[in-house]
SENUVEX-910882 format. One record per residue (C-alpha): residue number from 1; residue in three letters; x, y, z. Coordinates in steps of 0.2 Angstrom, whole numbers, plus 5000, padded with zeros to 4 digits. Each point is the difference from the previous one (the first is absolute). Layout:
REM residues N
SITE  num  residu    c1    c2    c3
SITE  NUM     ALA     X     Y     Z
...
END
This chain:
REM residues 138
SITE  num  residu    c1    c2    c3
SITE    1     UNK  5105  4707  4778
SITE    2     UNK  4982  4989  4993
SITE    3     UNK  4990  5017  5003
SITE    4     UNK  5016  5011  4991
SITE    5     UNK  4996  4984  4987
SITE    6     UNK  4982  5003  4998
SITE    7     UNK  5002  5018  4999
SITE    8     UNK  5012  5001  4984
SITE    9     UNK  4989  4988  4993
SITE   10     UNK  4984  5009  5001
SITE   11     UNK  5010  5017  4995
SITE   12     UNK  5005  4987  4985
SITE   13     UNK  4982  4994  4997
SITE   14     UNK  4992  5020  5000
SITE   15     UNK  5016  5007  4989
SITE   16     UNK  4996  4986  4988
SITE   17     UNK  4980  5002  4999
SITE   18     UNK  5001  5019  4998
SITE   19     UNK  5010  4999  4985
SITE   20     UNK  4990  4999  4984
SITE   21     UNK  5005  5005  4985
SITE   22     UNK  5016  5013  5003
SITE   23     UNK  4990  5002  5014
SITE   24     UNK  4988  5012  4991
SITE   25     UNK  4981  4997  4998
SITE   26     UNK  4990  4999  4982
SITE   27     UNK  4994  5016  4996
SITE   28     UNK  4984  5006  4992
SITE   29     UNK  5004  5001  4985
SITE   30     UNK  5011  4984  5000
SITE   31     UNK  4982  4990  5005
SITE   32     UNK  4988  5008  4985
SITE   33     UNK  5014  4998  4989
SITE   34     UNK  5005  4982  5005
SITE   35     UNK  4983  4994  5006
SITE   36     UNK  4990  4997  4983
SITE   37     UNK  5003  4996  4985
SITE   38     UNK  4998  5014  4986
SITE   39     UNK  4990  5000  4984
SITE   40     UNK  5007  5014  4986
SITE   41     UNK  4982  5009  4996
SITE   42     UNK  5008  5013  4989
SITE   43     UNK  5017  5007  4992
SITE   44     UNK  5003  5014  4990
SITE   45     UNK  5017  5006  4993
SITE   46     UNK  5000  5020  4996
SITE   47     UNK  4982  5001  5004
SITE   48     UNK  4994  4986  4988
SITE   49     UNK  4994  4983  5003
SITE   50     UNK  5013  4987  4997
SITE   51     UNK  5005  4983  5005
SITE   52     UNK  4990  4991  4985
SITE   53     UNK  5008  4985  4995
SITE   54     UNK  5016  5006  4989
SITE   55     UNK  5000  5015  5007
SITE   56     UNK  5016  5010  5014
SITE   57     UNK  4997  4990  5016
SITE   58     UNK  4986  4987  4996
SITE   59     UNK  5009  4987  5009
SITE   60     UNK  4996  5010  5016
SITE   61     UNK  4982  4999  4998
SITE   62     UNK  4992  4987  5012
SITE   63     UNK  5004  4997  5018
SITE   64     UNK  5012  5007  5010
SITE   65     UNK  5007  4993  5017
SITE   66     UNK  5011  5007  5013
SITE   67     UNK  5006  4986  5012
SITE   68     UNK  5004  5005  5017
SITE   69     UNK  5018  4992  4998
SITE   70     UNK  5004  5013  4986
SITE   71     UNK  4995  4990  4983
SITE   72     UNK  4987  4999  4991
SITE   73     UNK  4993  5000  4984
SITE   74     UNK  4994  5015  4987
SITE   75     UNK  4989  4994  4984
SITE   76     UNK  5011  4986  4993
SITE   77     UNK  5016  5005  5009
SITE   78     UNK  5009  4995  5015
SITE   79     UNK  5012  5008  5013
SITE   80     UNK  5004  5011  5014
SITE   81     UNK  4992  5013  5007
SITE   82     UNK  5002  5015  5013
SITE   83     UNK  4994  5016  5007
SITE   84     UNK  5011  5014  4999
SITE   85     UNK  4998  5019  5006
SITE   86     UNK  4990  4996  5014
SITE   87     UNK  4988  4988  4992
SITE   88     UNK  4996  5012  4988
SITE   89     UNK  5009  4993  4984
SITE   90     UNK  5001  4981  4997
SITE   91     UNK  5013  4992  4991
SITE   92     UNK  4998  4987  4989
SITE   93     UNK  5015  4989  4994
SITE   94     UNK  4999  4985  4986
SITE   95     UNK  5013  4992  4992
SITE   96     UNK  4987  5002  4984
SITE   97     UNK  5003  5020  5001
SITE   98     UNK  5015  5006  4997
SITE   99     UNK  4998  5015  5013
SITE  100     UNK  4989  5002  5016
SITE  101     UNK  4985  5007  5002
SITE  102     UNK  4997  5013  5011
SITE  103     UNK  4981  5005  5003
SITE  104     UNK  4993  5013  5010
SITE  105     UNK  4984  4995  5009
SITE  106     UNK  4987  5012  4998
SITE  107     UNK  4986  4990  5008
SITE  108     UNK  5001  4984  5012
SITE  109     UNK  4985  4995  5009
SITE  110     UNK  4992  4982  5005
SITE  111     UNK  4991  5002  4985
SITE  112     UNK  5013  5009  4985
SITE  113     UNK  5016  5001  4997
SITE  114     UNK  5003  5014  4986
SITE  115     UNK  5019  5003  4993
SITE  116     UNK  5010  5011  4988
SITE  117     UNK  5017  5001  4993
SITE  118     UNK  5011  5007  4987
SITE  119     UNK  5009  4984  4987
SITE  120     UNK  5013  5003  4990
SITE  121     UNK  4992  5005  4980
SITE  122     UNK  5013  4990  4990
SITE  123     UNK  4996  5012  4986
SITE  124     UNK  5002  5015  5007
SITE  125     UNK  5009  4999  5017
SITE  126     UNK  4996  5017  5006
SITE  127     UNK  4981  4996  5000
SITE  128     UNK  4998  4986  5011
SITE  129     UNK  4985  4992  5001
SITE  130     UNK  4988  5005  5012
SITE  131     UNK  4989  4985  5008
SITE  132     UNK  4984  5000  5012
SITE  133     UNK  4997  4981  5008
SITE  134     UNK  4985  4998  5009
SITE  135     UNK  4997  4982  5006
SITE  136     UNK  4982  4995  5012
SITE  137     UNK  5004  4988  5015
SITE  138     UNK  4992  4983  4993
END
């Protein structure tokens, strides 16, 4: 009956270490994303520079970071982030915006993270605006 005892608890102990989280391992992408944080290096809405103080999306100008529990912080606003499509999109959800923002990576390396997206135009709603984030690992 001990070594029945001793058994179960080992099975216990092994079951127990080889659960991480969900039992899935960090990908690639996860790491270079998660790993550093992000300096914005340029942004430019329908082709032209923008992000000057005043201007559409100023406030995410500076430093982006994605923290490995799903937070983080984009330019001067907090909340939740997530890949989507298989880590091909991430999602980006502040209470400060009224909608999420969905990007689509085009470039993720240890040294560049570049992003583009279509916002909402309030003006004209067919044309949404279309945005190119490129950020420099700092």
């Amino acid at each position: 009956m001990n070594k029945l005892g001793i058994v179960w608890g080992c099975v216990v102990l092994l079951l127990l270490a080889s659960c991480g989280k969900d039992g899935e391992e960090e990908s690639e992408r996860f790491r270079l994303l998660t790993g550093v944080t992000w300096a914005s290096d340029s942004l430019l809405v329908n082709g032209e520079g923008a992000g000057s103080p005043g201007q559409m999306l100023a406030d995410f100008r500076g430093e982006a970071r994605f923290r490995e529990d799903g937070t983080g912080t984009f330019g001067v606003y907090e909340g939740r982030w997530e890949f989507a499509a298989a880590e091909t999109e991430i999602i980006i959800q502040s209470e400060a915006l009224s909608i999420p923002l969905t990007t689509r990576i085009a470039e993720l390396t240890a040294a560049s993270l570049k992003v583009t997206t279509a916002f909402p135009n309030p003006e004209v709603p067919d044309e949404p605006f279309m945005i190119r984030m490129t950020f420099k690992a700092k």
